[in-house]
N, C-alpha and C positions, 0 to 999 in steps of 0.2 A: 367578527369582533370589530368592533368601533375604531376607527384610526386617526380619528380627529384628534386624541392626543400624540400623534406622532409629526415631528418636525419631516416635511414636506423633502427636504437637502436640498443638494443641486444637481440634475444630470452631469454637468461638466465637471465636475469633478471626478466620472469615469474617464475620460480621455487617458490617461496614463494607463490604465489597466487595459482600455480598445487599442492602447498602440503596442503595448505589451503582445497582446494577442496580434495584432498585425504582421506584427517584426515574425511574429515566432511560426502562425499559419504562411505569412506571406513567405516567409524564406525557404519552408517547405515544398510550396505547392510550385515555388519557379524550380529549385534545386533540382525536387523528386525525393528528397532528403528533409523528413521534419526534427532532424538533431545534428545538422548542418551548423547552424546559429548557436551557438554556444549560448545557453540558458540564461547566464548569468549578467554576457551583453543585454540581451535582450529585458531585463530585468533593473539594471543597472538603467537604463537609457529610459525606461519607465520613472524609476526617482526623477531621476534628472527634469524632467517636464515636470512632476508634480511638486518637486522642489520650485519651480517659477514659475506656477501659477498664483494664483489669490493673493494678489498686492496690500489686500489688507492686511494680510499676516506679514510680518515683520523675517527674513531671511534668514536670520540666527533663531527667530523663535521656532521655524519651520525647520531649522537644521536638530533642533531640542525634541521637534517631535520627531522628527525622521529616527534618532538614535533613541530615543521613550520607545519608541516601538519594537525596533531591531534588537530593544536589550528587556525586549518584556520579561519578568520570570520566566512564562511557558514556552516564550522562545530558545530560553537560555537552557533551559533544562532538557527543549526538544533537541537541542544542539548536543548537549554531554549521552543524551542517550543515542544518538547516532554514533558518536564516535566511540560509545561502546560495544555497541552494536556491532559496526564495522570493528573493530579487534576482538571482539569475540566469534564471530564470524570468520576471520584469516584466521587465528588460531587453531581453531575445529578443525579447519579445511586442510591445513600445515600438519595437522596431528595424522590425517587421513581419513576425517570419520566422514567425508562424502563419499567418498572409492567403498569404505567400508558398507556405508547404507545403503547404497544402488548395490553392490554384490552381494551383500545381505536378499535383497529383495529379487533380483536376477535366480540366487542360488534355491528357493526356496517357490519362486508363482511358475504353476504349470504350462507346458505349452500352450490347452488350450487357454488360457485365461492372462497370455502375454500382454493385450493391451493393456486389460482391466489391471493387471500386476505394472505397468509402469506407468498410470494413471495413478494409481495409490503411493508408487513408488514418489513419484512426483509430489501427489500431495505430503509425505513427511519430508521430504527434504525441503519444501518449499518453506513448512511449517518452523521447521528446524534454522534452519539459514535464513529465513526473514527476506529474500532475495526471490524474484519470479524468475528476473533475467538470469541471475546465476544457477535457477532449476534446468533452464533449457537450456543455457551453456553445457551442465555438464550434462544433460540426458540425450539434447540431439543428437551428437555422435554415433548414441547406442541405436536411439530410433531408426537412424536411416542406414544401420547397420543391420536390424532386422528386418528392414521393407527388404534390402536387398537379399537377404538369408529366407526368407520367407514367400517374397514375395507380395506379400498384403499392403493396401493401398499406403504411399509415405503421406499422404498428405490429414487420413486417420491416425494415421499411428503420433505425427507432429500432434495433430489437435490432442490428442490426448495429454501428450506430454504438456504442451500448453492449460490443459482442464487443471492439471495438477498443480505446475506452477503457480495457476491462481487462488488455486485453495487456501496455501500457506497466508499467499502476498494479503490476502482479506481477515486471516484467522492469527497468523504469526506473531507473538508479541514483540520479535524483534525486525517486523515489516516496515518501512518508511512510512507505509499508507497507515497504517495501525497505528504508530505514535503522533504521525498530525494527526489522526481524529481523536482520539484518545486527550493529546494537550491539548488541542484549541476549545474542545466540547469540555474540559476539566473534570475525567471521570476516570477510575481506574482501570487500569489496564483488564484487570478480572473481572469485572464488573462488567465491560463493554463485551468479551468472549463470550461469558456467558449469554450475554443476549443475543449477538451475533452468531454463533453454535448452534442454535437452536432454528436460525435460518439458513443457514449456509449446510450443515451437514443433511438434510433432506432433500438438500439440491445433487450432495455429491454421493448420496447412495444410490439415488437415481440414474446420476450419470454413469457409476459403474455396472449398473444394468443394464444401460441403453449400449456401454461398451461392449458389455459381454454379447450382449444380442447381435449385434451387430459382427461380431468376430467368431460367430455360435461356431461355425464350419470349417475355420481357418484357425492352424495349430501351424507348428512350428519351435523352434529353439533357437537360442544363440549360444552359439559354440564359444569353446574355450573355458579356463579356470576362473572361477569369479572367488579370488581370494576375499575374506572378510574377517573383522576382528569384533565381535561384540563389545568389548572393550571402549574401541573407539566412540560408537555407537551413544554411549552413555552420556557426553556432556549434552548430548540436545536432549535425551530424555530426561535429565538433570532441568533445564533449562524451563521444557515444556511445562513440568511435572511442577513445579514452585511457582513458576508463574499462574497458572492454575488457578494452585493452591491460594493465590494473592497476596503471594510476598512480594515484596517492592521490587520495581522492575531493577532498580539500581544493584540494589543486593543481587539479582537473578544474575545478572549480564557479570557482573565481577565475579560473583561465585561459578559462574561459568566459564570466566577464564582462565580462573584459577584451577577447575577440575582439568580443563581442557588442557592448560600448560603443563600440570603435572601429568597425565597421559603423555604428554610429548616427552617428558625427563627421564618415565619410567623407560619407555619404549627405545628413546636414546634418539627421537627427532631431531630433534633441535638442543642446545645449548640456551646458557641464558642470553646471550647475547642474540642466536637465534630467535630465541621467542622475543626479543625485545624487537627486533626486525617485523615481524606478523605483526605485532603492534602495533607500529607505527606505520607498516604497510594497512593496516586494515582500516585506523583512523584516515588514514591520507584518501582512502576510498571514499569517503563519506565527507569529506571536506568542501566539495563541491555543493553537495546537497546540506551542509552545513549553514554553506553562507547563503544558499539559496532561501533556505527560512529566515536569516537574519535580514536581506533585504527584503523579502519577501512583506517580513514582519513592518519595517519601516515603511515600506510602499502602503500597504493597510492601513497602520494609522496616518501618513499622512492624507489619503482620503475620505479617510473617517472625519478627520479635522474641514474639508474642503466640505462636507456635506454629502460626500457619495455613496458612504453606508446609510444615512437617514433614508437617501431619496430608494436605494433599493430596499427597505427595509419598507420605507410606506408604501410601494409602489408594487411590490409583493403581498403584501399584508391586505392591500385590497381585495386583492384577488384568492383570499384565505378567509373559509370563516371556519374552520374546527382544526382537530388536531390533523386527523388524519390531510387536511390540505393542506396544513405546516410542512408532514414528514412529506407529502408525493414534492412542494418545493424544494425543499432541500434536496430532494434525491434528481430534480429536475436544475438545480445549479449545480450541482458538481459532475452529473454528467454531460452538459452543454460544455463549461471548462475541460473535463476531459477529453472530448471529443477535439474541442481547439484545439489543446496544448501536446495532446498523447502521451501525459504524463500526468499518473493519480495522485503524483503527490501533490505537484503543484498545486491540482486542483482541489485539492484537498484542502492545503494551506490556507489558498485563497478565497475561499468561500467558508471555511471552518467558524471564521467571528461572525459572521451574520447568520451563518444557519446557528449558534447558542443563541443571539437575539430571535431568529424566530421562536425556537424551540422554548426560549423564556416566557416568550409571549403568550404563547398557543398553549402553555402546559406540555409541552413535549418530553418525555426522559431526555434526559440527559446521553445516558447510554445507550437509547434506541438512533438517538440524533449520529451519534457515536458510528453506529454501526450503518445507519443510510448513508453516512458517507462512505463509510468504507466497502459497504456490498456494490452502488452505485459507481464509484471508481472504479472499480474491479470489473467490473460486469463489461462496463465498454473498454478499459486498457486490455484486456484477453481477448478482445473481437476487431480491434482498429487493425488493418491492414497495413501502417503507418506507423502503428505501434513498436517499443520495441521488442517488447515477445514477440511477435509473429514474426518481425523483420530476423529475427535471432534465429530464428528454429528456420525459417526461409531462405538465408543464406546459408547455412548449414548443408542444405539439399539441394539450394542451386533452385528450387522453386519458387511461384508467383504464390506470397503470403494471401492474396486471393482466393488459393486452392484449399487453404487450410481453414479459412474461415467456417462453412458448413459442420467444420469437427468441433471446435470451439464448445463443446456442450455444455463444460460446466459453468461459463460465464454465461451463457445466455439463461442455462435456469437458475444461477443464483439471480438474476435480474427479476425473472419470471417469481423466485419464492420474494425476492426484495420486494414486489407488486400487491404480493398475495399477503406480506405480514404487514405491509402496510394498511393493508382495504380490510383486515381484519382485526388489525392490533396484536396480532401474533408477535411474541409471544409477550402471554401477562406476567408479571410480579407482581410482589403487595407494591399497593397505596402507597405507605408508609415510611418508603424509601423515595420522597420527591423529591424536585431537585433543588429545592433550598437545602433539603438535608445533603444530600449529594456534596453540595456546593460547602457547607461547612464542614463533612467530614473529610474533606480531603485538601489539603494543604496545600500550600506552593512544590514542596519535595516530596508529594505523592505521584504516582501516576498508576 
């Protein structure tokens, strides 16, 4: 495609975003710790430079685009649905329905088929909770409870739990990684699953064979009561089951707190005051990564304003002549970000408004752009040794997250099917649904 009608920008106007990345690699790689630096310094001190750069721009006018950006709609709306997110997420958890779905799954997959069973187990909870790190929070325990009752390798049995975790963190609709691709690409949440399901789950039926095969010989159990309440069980599948169906994410996540809080009144959890507490605990979890999108959001456009999205937007676009070389871009910025940063959201965020400009350009879906970024995220945060899944489940067992990497199956072949639907266009829809149409059936308060 011709890029002569594209304004040329200015490389210097990346500097904020190479020092950003500095701060954040560099403080890792002396540390040994790449979540040492507290994000939000690091992000903060990024404005601040692009805030005083281009003297041409006027310092109040530049403080007008810094907060234009930070208070985008998609920002503002990615922000309310975190903090739903996260309170409906403590909720669930306060009710018991994670104790209930791992004992659910413990009480019912055979010895021989323990990994493959807390591989799955992983992936609905992951899918459930929206959370990879809080998958291997509460599964490590179990894992390295069975290497020791069993015997069989901890650092299989981690990778597995890790396969899991990442299923949810790419498919989950109340995933961090799911709602920035989701807002910045402007497409509904349903809309993107569907397309992404249809990559993701060929990766993860595979992987549970590749599990099984590998564990064909090695049986075993873990002992003791795995108490369970189907009951509990219900608000994720409430959750999972409307979001689907493509009722609005808002509706979903409220309606979800509300099954989930009345489960707690029936059962006699929590009080109101109690659930008021989950609440505001669960918001307060996500408030970090709250304001992480709203600076996040402000650093974007004040680059955009300096010329830095033109310059990478032409400077890429040369090196693209079809669609399929838009999507292998896209999937090739957010996983160099991820790799820097060891965090998909971030990378997510930050590369989210230029891969829609690619994808506008190129004729890309909308929902396919959607899903490259979130299969690619995913793919390298489940394999980064540096990461905080790996480092999660590694401390855990007191092991080198090095060990675990080899097991890591199901991020590598969602990377591998993310390659394959690319070079193929897998999968298709109608025509009919392009992304003009995309773009005006979906409003500021859809997602």
């Amino acid at each position: 495609m011709n890029t002569s009608d594209l304004n040329k920008g200015h490389a210097s106007a990346l500097i904020p975003f190479i020092i950003f990345l500095f701060l954040f690699i560099g403080s890792g790689v002396v540390s040994g710790d790449f979540y040492k630096l507290p994000v939000l310094v690091a992000v903060f001190i990024a404005v601040l430079v692009a805030l005083f750069m281009n003297r041409k721009i006027d310092f109040n006018e530049k403080l007008d685009y810094l907060t234009k950006g930070a208070g985008h709609p998609n920002i503002m709306l990615m922000v309310i649905i975190y903090l739903l997110a996260g309170a409906f997420s403590a909720v669930a958890e306060g009710v018991g329905a994670v104790e209930s779905t791992v004992n659910l799954g413990l009480t019912f997959v055979p010895g021989s088929l323990l990994i493959v069973g807390l591989f799955v187990i992983g992936c609905f909870i992951s899918i459930s909770m929206g959370t990879s790190v809080g998958t291997v929070v509460a599964l490590a325990p179990i894992g390295v409870g069975l290497a020791d009752q069993t015997g069989m390798s901890t650092p299989l049995i981690l990778g597995a739990i890790i396969s899991g975790a990442m299923f949810g963190d790419n498919l989950s609709i109340i995933s961090d990684t799911t709602i920035a691709a989701v807002r910045t690409q402007a497409v509904k949440m349903s809309d993107k699953f569907k397309v992404n399901i249809f990559i993701a789950l060929p990766a993860a039926i595979v992987t549970a064979v590749i599990f099984g095969v590998l564990t064909w010989n090695a049986g075993g159990s873990i002992s003791g009561d795995h108490p369970y309440d189907l009951v509990k069980v219900l608000p994720y599948l409430a959750v999972l089951i409307f979001a689907v169906a493509g009722v609005n994410v808002i509706y979903v996540l409220i309606g979800g707190i509300v099954f989930a809080g009345a489960v707690g009144f029936v059962y006699g959890t929590f009080d109101v005051m109690g659930l008021m507490k989950l609440l505001g605990d669960g918001m307060a979890g996500m408030q970090e990564l709250a304001l992480l999108a709203v600076l996040l959001g402000g650093l974007i456009e004040l680059v955009r304003v300096n010329g830095g999205i033109d310059f990478l937007l032409y400077t890429i676009s040369k090196r693209i002549n079809s669609r399929k070389g838009a999507e292998a871009g896209i999937a090739g910025l957010v996983s160099v970000f991820d790799v820097s940063t060891a965090n998909n959201t971030i990378a997510i965020i930050s590369v989210g408004s230029l891969a829609k400009q690619i994808s506008e350009r190129f004729g890309v879906d909308l929902r396919r752009s959607a899903s490259v970024l979130d299969i690619f995220g995913s793919t390298f945060q489940g394999i980064l040794p540096y990461g905080a899944q790996l480092l999660a489940v590694a401390g855990v067992a007191s092991i080198s997250p090095v060990s675990i990497m080899p097991y890591c199956i199901y991020p590598i072949l969602l990377g591998i099917a993310g390659i394959i639907a690319i070079a193929t266009g897998y999968p298709r829809f109608s025509a009919g649904k392009n992304n003009a149409a995309l773009h005006d059936q979906h409003s500021a308060t859809e997602v």
